[in-house]
N, CA, C, O and CB atoms as a CASP TS submission, in Angstrom:
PFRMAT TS
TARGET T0000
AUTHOR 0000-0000-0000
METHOD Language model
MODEL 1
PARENT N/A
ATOM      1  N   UNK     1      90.882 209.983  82.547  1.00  0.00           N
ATOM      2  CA  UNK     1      92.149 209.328  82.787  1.00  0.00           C
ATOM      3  C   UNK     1      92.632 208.702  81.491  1.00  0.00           C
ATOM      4  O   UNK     1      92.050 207.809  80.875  1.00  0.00           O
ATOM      5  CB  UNK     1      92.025 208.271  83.902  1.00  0.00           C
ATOM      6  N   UNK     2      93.493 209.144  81.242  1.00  0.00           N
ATOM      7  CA  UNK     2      94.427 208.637  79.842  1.00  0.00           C
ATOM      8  C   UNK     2      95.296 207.324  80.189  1.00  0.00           C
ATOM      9  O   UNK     2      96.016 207.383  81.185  1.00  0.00           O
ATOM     10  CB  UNK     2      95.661 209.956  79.317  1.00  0.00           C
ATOM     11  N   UNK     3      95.264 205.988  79.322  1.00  0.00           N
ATOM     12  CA  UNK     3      95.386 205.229  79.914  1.00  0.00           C
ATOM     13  C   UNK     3      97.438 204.909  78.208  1.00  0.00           C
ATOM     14  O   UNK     3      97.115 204.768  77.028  1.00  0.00           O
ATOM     15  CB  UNK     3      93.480 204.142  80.287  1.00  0.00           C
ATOM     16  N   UNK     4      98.223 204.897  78.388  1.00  0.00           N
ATOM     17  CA  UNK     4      99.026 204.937  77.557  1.00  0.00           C
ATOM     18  C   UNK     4      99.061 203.033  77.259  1.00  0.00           C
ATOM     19  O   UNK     4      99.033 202.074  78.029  1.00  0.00           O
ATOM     20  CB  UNK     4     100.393 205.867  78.139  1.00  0.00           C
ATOM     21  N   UNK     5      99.132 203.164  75.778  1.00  0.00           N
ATOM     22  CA  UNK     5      99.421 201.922  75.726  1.00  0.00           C
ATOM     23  C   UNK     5     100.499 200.580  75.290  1.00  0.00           C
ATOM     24  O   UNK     5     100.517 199.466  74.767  1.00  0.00           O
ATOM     25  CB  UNK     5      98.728 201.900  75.380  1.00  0.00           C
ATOM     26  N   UNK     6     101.334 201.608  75.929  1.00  0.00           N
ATOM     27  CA  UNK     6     102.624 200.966  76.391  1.00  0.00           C
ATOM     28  C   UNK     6     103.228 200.536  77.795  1.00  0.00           C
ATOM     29  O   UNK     6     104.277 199.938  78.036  1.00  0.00           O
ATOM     30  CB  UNK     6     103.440 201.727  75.992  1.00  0.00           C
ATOM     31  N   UNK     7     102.141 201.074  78.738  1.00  0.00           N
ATOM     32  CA  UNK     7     102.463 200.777  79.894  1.00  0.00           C
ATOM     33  C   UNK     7     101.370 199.561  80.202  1.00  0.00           C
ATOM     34  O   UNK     7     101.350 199.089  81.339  1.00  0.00           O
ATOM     35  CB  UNK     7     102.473 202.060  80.800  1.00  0.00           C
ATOM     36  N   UNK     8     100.582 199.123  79.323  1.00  0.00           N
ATOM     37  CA  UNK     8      99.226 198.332  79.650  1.00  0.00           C
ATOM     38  C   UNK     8     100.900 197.152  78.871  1.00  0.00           C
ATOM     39  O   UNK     8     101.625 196.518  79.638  1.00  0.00           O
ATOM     40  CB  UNK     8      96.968 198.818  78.553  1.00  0.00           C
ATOM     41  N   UNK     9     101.062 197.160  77.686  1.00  0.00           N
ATOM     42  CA  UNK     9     101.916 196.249  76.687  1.00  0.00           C
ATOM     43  C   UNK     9     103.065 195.961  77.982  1.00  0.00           C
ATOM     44  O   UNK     9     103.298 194.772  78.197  1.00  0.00           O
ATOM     45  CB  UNK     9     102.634 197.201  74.951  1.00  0.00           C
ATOM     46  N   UNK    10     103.804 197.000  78.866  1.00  0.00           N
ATOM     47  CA  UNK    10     104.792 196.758  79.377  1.00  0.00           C
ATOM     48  C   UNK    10     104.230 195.707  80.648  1.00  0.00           C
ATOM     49  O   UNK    10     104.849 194.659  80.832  1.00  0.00           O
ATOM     50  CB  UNK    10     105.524 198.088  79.663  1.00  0.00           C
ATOM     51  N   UNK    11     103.325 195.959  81.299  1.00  0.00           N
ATOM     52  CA  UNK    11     102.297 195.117  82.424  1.00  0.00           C
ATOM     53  C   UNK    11     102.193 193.730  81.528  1.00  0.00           C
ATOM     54  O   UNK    11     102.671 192.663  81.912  1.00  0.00           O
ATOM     55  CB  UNK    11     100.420 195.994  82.769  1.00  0.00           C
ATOM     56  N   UNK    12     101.511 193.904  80.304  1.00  0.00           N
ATOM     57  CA  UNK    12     101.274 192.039  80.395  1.00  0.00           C
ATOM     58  C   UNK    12     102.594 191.561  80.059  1.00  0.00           C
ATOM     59  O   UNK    12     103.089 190.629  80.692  1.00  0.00           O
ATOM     60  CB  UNK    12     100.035 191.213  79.129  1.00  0.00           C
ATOM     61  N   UNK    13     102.872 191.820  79.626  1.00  0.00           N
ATOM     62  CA  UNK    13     104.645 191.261  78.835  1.00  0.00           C
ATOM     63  C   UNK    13     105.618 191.166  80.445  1.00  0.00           C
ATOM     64  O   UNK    13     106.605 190.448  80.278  1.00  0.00           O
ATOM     65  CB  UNK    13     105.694 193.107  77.295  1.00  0.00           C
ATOM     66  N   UNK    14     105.546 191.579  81.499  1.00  0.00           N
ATOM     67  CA  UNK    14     105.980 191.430  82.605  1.00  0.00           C
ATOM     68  C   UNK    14     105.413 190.270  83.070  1.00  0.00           C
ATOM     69  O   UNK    14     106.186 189.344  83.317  1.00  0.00           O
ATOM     70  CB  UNK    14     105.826 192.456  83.326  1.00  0.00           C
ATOM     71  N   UNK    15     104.044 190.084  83.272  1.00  0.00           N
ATOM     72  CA  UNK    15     103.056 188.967  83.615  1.00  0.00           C
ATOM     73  C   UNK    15     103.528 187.429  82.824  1.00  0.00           C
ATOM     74  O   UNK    15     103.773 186.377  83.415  1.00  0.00           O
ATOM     75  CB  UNK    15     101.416 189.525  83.043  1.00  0.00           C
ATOM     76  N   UNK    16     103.556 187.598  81.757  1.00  0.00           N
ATOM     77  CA  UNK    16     103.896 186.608  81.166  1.00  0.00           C
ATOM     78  C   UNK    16     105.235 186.361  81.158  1.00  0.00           C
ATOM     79  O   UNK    16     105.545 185.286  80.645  1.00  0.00           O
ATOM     80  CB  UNK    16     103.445 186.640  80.110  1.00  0.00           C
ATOM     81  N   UNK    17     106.486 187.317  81.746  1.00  0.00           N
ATOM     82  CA  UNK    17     107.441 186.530  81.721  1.00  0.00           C
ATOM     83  C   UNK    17     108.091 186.020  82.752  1.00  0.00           C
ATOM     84  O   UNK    17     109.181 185.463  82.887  1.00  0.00           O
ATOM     85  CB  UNK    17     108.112 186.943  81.136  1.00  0.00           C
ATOM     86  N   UNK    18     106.910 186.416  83.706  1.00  0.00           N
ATOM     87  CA  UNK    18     107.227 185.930  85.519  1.00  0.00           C
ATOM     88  C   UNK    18     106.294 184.127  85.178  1.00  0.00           C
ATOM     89  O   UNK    18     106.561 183.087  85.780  1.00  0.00           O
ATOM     90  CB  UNK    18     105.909 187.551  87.330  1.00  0.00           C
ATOM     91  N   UNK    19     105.289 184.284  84.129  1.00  0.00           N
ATOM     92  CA  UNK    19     104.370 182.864  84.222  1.00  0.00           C
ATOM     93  C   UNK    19     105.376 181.786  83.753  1.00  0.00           C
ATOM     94  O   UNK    19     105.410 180.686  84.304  1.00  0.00           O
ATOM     95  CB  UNK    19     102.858 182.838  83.120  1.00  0.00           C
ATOM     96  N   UNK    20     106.338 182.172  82.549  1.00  0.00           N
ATOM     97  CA  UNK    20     107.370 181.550  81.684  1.00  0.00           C
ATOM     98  C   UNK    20     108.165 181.255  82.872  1.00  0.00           C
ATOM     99  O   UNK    20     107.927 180.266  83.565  1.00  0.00           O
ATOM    100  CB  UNK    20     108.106 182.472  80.438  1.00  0.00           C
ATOM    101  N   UNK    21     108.975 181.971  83.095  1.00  0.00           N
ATOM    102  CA  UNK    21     110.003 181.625  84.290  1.00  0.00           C
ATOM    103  C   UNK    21     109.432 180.787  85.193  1.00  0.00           C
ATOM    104  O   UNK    21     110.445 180.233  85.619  1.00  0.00           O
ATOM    105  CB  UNK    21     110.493 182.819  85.099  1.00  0.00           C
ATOM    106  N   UNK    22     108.325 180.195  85.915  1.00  0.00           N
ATOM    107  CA  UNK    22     108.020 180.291  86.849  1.00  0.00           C
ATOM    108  C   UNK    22     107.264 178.556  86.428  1.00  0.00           C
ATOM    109  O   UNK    22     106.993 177.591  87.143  1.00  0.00           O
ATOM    110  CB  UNK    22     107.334 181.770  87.256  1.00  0.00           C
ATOM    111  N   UNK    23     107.129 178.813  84.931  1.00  0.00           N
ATOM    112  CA  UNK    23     106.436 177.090  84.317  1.00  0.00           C
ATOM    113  C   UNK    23     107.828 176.471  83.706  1.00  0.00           C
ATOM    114  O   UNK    23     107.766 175.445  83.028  1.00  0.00           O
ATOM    115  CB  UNK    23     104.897 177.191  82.651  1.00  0.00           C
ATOM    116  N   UNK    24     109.013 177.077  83.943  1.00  0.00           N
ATOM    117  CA  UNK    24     110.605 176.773  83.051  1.00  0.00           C
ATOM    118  C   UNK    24     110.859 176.404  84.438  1.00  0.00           C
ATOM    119  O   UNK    24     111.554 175.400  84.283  1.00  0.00           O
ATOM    120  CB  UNK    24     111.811 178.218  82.092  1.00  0.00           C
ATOM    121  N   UNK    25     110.721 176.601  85.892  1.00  0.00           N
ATOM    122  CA  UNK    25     111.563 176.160  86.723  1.00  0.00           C
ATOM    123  C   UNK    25     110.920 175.091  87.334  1.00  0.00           C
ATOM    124  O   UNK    25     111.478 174.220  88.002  1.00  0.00           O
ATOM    125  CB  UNK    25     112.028 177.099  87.554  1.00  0.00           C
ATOM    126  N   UNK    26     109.476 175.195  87.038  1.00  0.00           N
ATOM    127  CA  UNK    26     108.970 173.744  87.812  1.00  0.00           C
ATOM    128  C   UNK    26     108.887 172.624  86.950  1.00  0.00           C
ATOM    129  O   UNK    26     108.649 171.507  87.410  1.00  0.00           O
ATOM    130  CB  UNK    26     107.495 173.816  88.457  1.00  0.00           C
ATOM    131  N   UNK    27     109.101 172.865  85.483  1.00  0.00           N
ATOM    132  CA  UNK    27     109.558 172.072  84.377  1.00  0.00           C
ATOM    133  C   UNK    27     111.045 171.023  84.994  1.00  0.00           C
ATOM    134  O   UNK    27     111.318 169.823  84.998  1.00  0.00           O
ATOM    135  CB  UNK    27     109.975 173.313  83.006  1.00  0.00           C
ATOM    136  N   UNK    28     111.580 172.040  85.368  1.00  0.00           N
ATOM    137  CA  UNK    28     112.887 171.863  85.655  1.00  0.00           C
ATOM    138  C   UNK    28     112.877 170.613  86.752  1.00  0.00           C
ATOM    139  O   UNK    28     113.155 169.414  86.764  1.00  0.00           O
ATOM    140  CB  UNK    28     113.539 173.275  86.177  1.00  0.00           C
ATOM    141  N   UNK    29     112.404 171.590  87.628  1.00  0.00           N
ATOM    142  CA  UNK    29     112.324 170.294  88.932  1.00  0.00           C
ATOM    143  C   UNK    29     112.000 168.702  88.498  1.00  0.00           C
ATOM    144  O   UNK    29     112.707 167.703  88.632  1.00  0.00           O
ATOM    145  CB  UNK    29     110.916 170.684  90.078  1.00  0.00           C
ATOM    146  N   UNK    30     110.608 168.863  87.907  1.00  0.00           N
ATOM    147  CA  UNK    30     109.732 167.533  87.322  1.00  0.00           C
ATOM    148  C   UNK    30     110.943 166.657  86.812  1.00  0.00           C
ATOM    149  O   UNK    30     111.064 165.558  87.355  1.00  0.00           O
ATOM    150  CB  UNK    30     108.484 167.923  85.879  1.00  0.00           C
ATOM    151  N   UNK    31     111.576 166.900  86.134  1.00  0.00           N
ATOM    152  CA  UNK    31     112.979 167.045  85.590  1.00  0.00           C
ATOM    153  C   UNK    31     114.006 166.085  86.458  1.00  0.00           C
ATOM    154  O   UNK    31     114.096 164.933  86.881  1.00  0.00           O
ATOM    155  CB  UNK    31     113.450 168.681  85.683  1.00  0.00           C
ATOM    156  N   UNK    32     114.434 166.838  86.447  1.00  0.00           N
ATOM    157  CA  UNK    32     115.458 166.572  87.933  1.00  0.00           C
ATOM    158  C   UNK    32     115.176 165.657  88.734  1.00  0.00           C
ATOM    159  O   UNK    32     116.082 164.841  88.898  1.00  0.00           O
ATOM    160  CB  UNK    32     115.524 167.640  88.935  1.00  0.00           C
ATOM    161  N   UNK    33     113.912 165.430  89.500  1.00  0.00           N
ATOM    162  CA  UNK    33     113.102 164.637  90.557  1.00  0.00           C
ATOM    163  C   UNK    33     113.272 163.311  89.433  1.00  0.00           C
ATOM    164  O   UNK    33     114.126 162.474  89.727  1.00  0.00           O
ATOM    165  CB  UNK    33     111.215 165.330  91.061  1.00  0.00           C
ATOM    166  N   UNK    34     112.677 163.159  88.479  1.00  0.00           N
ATOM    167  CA  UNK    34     112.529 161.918  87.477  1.00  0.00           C
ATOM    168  C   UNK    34     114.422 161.310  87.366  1.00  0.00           C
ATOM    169  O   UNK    34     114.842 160.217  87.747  1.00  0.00           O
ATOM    170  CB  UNK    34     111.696 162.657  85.545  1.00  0.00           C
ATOM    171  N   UNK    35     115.207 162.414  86.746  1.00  0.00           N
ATOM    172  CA  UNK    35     115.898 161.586  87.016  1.00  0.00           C
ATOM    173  C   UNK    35     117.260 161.099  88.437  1.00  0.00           C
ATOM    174  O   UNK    35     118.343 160.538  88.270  1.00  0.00           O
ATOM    175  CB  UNK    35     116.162 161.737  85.940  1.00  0.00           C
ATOM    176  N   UNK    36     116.702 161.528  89.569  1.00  0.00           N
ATOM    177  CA  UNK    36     117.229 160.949  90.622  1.00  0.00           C
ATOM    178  C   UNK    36     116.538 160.051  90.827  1.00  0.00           C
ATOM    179  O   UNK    36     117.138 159.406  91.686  1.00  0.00           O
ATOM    180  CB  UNK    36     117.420 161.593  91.619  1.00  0.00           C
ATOM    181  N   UNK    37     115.551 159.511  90.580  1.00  0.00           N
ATOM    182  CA  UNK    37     114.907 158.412  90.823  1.00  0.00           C
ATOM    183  C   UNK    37     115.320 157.511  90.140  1.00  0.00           C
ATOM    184  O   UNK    37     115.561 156.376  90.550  1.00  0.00           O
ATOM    185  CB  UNK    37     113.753 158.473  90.727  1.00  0.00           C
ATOM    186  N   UNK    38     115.462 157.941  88.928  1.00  0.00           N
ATOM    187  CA  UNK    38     116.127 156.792  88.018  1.00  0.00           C
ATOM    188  C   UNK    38     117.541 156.320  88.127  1.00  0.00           C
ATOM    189  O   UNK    38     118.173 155.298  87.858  1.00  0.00           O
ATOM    190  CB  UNK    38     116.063 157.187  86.679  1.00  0.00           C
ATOM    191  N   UNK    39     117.779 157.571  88.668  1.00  0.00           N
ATOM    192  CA  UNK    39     119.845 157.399  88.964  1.00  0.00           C
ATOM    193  C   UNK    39     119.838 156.100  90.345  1.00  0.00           C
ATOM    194  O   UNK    39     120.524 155.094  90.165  1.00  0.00           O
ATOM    195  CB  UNK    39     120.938 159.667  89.950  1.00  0.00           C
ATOM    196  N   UNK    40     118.915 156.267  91.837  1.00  0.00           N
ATOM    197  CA  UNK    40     118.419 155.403  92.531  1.00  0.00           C
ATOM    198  C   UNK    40     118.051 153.911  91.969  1.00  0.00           C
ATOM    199  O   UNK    40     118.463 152.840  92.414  1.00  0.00           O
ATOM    200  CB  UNK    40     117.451 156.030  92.983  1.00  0.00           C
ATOM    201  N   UNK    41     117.370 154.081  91.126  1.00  0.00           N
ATOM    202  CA  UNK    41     116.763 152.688  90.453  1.00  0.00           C
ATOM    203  C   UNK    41     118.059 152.344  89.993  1.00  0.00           C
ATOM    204  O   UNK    41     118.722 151.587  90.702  1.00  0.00           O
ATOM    205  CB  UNK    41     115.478 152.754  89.146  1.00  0.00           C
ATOM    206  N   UNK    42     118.441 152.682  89.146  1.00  0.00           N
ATOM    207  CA  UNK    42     119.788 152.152  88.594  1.00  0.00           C
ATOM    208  C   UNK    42     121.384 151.887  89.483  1.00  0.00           C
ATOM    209  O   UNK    42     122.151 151.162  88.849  1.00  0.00           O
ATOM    210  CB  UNK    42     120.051 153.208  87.515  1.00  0.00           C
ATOM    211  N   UNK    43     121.726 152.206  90.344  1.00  0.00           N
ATOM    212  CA  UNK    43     122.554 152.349  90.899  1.00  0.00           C
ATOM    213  C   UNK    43     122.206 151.377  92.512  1.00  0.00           C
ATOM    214  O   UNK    43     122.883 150.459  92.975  1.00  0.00           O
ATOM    215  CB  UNK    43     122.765 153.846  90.782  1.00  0.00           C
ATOM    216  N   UNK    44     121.145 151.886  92.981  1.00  0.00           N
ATOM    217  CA  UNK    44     120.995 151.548  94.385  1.00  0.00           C
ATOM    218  C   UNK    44     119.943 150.202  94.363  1.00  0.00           C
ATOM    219  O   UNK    44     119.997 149.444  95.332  1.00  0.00           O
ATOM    220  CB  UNK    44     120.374 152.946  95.283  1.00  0.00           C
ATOM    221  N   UNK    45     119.235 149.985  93.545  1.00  0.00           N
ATOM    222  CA  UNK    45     118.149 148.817  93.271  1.00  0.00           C
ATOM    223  C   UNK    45     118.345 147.794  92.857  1.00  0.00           C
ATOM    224  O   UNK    45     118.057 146.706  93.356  1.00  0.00           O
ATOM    225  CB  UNK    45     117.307 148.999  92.558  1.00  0.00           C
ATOM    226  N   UNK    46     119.094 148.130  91.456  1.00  0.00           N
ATOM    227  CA  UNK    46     119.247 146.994  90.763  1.00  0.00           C
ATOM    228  C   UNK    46     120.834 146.918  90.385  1.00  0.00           C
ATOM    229  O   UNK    46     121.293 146.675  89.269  1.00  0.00           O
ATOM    230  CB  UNK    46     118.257 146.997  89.530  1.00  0.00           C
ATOM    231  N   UNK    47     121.577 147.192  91.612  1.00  0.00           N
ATOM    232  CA  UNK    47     122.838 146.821  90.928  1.00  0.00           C
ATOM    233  C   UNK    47     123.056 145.493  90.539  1.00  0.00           C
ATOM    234  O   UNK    47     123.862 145.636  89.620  1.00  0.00           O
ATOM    235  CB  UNK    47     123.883 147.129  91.678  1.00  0.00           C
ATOM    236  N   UNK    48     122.821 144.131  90.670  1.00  0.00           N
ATOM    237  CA  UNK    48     123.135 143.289  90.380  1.00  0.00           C
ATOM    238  C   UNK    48     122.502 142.872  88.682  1.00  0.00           C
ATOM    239  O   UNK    48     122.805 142.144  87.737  1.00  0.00           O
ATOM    240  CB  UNK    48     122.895 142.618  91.520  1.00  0.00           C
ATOM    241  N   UNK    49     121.691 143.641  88.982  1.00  0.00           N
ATOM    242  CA  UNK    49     120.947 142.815  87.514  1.00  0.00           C
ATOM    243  C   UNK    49     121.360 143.530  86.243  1.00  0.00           C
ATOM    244  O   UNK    49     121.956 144.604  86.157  1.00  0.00           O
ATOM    245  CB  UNK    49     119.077 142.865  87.477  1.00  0.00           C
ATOM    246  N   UNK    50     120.928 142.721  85.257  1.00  0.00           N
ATOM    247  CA  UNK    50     121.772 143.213  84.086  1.00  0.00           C
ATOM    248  C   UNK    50     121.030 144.149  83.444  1.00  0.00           C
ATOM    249  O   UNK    50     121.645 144.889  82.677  1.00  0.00           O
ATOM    250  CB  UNK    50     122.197 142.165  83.095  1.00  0.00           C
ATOM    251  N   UNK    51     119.626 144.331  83.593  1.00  0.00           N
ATOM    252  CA  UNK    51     119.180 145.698  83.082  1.00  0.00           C
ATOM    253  C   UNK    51     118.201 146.335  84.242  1.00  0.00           C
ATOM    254  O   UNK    51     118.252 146.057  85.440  1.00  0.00           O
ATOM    255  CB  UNK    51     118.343 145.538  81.552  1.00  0.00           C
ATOM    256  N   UNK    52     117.394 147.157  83.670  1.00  0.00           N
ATOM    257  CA  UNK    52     116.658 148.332  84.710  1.00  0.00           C
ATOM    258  C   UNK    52     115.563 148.970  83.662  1.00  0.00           C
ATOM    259  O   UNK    52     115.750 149.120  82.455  1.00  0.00           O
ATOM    260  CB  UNK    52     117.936 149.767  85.390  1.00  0.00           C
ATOM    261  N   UNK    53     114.126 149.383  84.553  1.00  0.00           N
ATOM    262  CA  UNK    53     113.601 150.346  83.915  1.00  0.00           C
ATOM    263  C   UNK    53     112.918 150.894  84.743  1.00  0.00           C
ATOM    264  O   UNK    53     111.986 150.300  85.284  1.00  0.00           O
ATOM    265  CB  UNK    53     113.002 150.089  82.891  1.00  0.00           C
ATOM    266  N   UNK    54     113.180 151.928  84.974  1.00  0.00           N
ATOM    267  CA  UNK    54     112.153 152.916  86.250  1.00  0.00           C
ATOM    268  C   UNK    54     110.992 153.766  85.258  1.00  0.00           C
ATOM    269  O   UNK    54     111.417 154.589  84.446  1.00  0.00           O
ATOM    270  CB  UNK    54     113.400 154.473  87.352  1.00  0.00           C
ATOM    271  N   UNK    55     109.473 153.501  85.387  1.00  0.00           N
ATOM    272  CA  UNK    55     108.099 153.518  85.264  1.00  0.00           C
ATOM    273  C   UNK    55     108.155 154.835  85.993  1.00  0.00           C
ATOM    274  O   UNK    55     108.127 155.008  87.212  1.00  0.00           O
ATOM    275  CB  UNK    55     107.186 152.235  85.855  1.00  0.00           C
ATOM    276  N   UNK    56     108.238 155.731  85.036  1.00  0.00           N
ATOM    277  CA  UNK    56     108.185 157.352  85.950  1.00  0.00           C
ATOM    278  C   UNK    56     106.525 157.664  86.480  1.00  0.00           C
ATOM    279  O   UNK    56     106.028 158.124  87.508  1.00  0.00           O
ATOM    280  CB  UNK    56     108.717 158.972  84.623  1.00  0.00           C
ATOM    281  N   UNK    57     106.095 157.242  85.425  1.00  0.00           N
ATOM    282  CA  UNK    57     104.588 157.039  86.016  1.00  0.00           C
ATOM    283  C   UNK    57     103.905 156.645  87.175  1.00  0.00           C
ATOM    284  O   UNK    57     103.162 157.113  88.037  1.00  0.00           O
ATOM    285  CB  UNK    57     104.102 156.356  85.459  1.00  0.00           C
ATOM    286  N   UNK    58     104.493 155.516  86.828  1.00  0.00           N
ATOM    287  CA  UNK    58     104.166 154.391  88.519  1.00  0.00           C
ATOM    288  C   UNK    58     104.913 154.818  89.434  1.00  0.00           C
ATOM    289  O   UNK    58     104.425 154.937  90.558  1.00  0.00           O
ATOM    290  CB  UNK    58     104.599 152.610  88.576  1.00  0.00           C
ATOM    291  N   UNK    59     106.084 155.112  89.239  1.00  0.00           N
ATOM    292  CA  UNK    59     107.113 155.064  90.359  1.00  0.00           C
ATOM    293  C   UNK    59     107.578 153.986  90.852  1.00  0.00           C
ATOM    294  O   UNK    59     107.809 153.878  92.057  1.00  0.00           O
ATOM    295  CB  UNK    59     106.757 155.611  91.362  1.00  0.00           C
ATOM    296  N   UNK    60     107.796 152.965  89.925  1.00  0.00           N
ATOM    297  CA  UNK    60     108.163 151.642  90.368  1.00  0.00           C
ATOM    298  C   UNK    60     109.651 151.620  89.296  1.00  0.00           C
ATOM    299  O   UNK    60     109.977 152.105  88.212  1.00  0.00           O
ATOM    300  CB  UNK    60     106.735 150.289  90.056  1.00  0.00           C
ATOM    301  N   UNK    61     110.315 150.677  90.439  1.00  0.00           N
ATOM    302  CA  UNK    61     111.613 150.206  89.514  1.00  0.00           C
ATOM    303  C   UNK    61     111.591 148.496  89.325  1.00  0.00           C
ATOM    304  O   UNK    61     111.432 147.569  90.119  1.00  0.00           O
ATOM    305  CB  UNK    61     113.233 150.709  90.391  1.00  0.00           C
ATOM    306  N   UNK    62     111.810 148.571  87.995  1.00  0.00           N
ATOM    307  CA  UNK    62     111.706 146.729  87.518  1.00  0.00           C
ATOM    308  C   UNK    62     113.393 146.555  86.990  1.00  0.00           C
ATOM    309  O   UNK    62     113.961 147.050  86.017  1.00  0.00           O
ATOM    310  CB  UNK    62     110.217 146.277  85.712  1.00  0.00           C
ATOM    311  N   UNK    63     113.994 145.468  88.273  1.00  0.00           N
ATOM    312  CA  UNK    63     114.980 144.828  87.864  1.00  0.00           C
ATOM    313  C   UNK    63     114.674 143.531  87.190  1.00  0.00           C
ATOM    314  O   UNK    63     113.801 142.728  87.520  1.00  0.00           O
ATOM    315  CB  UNK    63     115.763 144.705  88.855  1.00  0.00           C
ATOM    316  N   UNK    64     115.778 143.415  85.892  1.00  0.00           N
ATOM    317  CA  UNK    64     115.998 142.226  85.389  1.00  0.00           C
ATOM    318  C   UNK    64     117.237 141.533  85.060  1.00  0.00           C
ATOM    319  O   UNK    64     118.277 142.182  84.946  1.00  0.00           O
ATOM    320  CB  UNK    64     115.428 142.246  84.512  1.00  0.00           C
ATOM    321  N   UNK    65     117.217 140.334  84.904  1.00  0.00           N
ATOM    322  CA  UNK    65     118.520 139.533  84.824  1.00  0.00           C
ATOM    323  C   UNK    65     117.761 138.234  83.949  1.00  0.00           C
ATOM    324  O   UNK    65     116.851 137.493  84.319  1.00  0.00           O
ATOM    325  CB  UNK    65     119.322 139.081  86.592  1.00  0.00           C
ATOM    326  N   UNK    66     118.625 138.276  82.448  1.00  0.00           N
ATOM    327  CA  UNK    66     118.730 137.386  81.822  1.00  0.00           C
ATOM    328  C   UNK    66     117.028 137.483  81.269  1.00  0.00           C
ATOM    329  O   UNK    66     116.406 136.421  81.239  1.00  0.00           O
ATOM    330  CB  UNK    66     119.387 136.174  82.641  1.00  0.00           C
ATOM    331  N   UNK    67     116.200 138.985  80.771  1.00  0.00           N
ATOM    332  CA  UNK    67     115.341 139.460  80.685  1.00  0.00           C
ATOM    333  C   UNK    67     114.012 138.309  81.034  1.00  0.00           C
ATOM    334  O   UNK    67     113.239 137.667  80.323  1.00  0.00           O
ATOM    335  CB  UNK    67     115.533 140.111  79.504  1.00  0.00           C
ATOM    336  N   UNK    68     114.245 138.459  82.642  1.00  0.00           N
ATOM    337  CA  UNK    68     113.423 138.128  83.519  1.00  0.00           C
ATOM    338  C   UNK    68     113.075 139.056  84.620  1.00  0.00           C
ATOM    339  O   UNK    68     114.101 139.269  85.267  1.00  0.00           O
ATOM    340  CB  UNK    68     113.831 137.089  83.933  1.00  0.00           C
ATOM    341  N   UNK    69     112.161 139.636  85.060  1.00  0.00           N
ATOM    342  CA  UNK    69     112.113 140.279  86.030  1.00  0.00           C
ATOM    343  C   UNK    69     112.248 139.637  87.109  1.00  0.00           C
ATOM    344  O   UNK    69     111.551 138.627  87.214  1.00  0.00           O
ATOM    345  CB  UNK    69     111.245 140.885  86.030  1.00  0.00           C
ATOM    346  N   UNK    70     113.177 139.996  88.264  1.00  0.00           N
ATOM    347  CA  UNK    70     114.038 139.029  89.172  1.00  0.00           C
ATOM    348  C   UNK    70     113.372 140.449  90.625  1.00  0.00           C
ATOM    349  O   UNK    70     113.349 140.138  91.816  1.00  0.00           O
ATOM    350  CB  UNK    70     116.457 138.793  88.565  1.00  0.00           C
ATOM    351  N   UNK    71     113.099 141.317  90.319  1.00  0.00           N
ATOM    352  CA  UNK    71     112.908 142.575  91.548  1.00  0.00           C
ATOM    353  C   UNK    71     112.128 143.548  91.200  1.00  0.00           C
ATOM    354  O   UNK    71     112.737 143.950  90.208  1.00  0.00           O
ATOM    355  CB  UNK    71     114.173 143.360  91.971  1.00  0.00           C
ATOM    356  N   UNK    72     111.120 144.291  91.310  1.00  0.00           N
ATOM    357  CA  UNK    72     110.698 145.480  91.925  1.00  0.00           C
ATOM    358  C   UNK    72     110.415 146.449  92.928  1.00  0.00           C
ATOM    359  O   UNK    72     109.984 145.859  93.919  1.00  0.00           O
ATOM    360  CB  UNK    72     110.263 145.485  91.774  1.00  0.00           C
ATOM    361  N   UNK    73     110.473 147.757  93.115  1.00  0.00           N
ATOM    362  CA  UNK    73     110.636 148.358  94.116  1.00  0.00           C
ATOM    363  C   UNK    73     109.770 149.729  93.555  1.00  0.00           C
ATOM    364  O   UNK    73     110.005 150.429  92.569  1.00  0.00           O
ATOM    365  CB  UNK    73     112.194 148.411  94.554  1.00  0.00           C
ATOM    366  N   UNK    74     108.672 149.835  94.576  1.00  0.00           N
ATOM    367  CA  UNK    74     108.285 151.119  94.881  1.00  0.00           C
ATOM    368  C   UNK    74     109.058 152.266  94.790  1.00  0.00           C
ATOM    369  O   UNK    74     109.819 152.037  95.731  1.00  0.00           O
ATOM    370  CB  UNK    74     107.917 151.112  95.941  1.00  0.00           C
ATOM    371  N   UNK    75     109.489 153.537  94.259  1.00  0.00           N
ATOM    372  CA  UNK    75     109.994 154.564  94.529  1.00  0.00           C
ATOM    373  C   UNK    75     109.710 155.997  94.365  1.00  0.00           C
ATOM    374  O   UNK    75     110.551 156.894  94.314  1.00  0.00           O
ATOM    375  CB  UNK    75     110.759 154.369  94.178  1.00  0.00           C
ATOM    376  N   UNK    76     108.450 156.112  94.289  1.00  0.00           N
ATOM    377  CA  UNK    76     107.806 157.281  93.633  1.00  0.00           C
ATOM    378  C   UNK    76     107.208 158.023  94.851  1.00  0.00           C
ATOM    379  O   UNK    76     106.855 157.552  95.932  1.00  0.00           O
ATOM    380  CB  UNK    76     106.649 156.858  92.472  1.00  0.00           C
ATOM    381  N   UNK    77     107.189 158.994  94.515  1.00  0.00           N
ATOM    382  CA  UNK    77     106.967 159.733  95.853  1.00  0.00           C
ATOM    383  C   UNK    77     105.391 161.080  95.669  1.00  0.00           C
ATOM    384  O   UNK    77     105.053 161.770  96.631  1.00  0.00           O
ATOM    385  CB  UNK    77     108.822 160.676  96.209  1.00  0.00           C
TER
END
């Protein structure tokens, strides 16, 4: 059995560009998810206070006013 080796080159080069696509869209999400959370933190949490920092890590949002922390809130999922 003769094995050509352009069809072995055309197989991995397919493989790898379904792995690319496929680590580019859940990139994406990670993405996206981080900042609706932050758009939440900022908008829905801490509107009153004069600044914000959402801890993508933690998943916590720290409101402050008059750089005091005045609120936090769980939001990580």
């Amino acid at each position: 059995m003769k094995i050509n080796g352009w069809k072995v080159a055309a197989i991995i080069l397919g493989v790898i560009v379904i792995l690319q696509t496929s680590l580019f869209i859940g990139l994406m999400k990670i993405g996206s998810d981080v900042i609706d959370k932050e758009n939440e933190c900022m908008y829905n949490i801490c509107t009153e206070a004069d600044t914000y920092y959402y801890d993508a890590y933690e998943g916590i949002c720290y409101c402050y006013i008059d750089n005091e922390l005045v609120h936090q809130k769980y939001i990580g999922g």
